[in-house]
N, C-alpha and C positions, 0 to 999 in steps of 0.2 A: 504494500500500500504506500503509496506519495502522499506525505499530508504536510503540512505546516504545520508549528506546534500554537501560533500566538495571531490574531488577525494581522498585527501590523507588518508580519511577512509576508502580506497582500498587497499588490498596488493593481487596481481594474479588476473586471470582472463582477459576476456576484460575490456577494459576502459568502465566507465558509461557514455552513453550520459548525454551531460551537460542539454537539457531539460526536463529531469527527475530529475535532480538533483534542478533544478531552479524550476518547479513547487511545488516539495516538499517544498522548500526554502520559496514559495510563499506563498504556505498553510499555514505554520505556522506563518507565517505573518498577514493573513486574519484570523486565530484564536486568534492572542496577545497569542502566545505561542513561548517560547524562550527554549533554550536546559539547563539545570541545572547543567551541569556539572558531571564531574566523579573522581573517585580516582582508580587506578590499571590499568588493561588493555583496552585499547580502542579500541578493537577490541572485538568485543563480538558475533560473530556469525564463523564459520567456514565450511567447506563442506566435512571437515574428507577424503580430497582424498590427495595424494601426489604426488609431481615431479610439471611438469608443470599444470599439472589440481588444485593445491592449490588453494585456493581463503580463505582469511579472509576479514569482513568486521566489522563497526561499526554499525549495524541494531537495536541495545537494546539501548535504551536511555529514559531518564526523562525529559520530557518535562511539563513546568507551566506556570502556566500565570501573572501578577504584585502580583494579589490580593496572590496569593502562594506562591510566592518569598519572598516575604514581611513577609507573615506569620511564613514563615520559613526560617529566610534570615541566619540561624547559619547549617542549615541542608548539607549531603552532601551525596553521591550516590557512592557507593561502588560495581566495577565487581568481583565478584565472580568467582573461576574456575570451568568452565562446566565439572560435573560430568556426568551427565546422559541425557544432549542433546545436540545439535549441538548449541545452545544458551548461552550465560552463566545468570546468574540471576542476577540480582540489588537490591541491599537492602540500603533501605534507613537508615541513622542514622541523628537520632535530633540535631548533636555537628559535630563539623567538625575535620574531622583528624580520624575517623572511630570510637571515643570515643561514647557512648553511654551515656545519663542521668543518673543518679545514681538508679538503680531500689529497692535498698536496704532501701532507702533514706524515711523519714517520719515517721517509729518505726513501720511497714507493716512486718507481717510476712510472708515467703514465702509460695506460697501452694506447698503442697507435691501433685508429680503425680507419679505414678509407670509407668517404662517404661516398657514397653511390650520387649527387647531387654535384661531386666534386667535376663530374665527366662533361658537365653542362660548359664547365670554363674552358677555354682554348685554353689559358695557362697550365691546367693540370697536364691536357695532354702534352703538352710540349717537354712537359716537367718529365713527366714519365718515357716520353720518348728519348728525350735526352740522356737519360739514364741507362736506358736498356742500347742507349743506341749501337751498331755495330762498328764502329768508330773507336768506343772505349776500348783501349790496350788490355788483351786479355791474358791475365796473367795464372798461373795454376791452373789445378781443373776447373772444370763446369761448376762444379757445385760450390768452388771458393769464389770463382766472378759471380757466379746467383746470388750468392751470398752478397758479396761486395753491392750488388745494383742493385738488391734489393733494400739492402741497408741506407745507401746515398739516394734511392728514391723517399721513401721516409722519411729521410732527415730534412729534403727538400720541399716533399710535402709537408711536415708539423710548419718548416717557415713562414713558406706559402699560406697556408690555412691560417697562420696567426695572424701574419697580416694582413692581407686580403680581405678574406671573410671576417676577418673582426668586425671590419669597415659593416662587411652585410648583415652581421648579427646588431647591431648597433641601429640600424636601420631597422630591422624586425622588431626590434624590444619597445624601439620608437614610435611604431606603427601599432604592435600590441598594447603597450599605454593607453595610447590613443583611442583606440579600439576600445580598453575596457572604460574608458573615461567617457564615451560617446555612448555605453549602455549602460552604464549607473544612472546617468540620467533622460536616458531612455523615457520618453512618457506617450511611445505608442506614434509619437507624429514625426513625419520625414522632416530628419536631422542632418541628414546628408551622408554622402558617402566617406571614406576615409581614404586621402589621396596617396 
């Protein structure tokens, strides 16, 4: 069941009956599950129509029980802006204030993954053809120049990708703001698009 626990996680629509709301209420009571809280927008579901047929609610939430709380009593729950559903996502972080643990933390190197997204750039291919190219002085067997080209493509790619796509990830994060900042206040009427 989707409910809301309180009416003013309503904006549009009809009013919810209160015994819908009160069983809900009830349930997680009869579970020792309490709501964890949020950071951003409190409204996390929408019905994508406008004027008077608008409706936003609060349907997404993090719900724990003592032994959870406890365990993670520094933890905090982040809405995200819905990209690609009527829902928006939750993601939990271990520190509060959206900070994340230090993942770099311990003297752990990071693993290298190639993104599948990376092939869209001419610079990757180039990067990687550079690499493998048959040009490079081959020295020992196969499997020590494998070795070799595959190690100096990695290293040209983490470069690459830091700098480059920083640029684009910076641009995303800027657009995603925007994005969650243009449906918090959302009230159903064309607000425009996000450039």
């Amino acid at each position: 069941m989707v409910e809301i626990l309180h009416q003013h996680e309503k904006q549009g629509g009809a009013m919810r009956p209160y015994h819908q709301m009160e069983e809900f209420r009830s349930s997680l009571v009869k579970c020792s599950l309490s709501d964890m809280g949020f950071e951003g927008n409190k409204f996390t579901w929408c019905n994508n129509r406008e004027g008077p047929y608008f409706t936003k609610e609060r349907l997404d939430r993090a719900l724990g029980n003592l032994e959870l709380t406890l365990s993670f009593s520094d933890c905090c729950f982040q809405v995200l802006a819905a990209h690609s559903s009527d829902h928006s996502p939750l993601v939990m972080h271990l520190k509060k204030g959206g900070r994340r643990y230090d993942s770099k933390g311990g003297g752990k190197e990071r693993i290298f993954r190639y993104e599948a997204s990376w092939k869209l750039h001419d610079e990757c291919t180039k990067i990687v053809a550079n690499c493998w190219s048959p040009q490079v002085q081959q020295r020992g067997s196969h499997l020590w120049w494998s070795q070799q080209c595959l190690g100096k493509c990695k290293e040209d790619l983490v470069k690459w990708s830091s700098t480059i796509l920083m640029q684009q990830r910076k641009v995303i994060q800027s657009k995603m703001a925007q994005l969650a900042s243009l449906q918090e206040v959302n009230t159903g009427t064309n607000i425009g698009m996000v450039a």
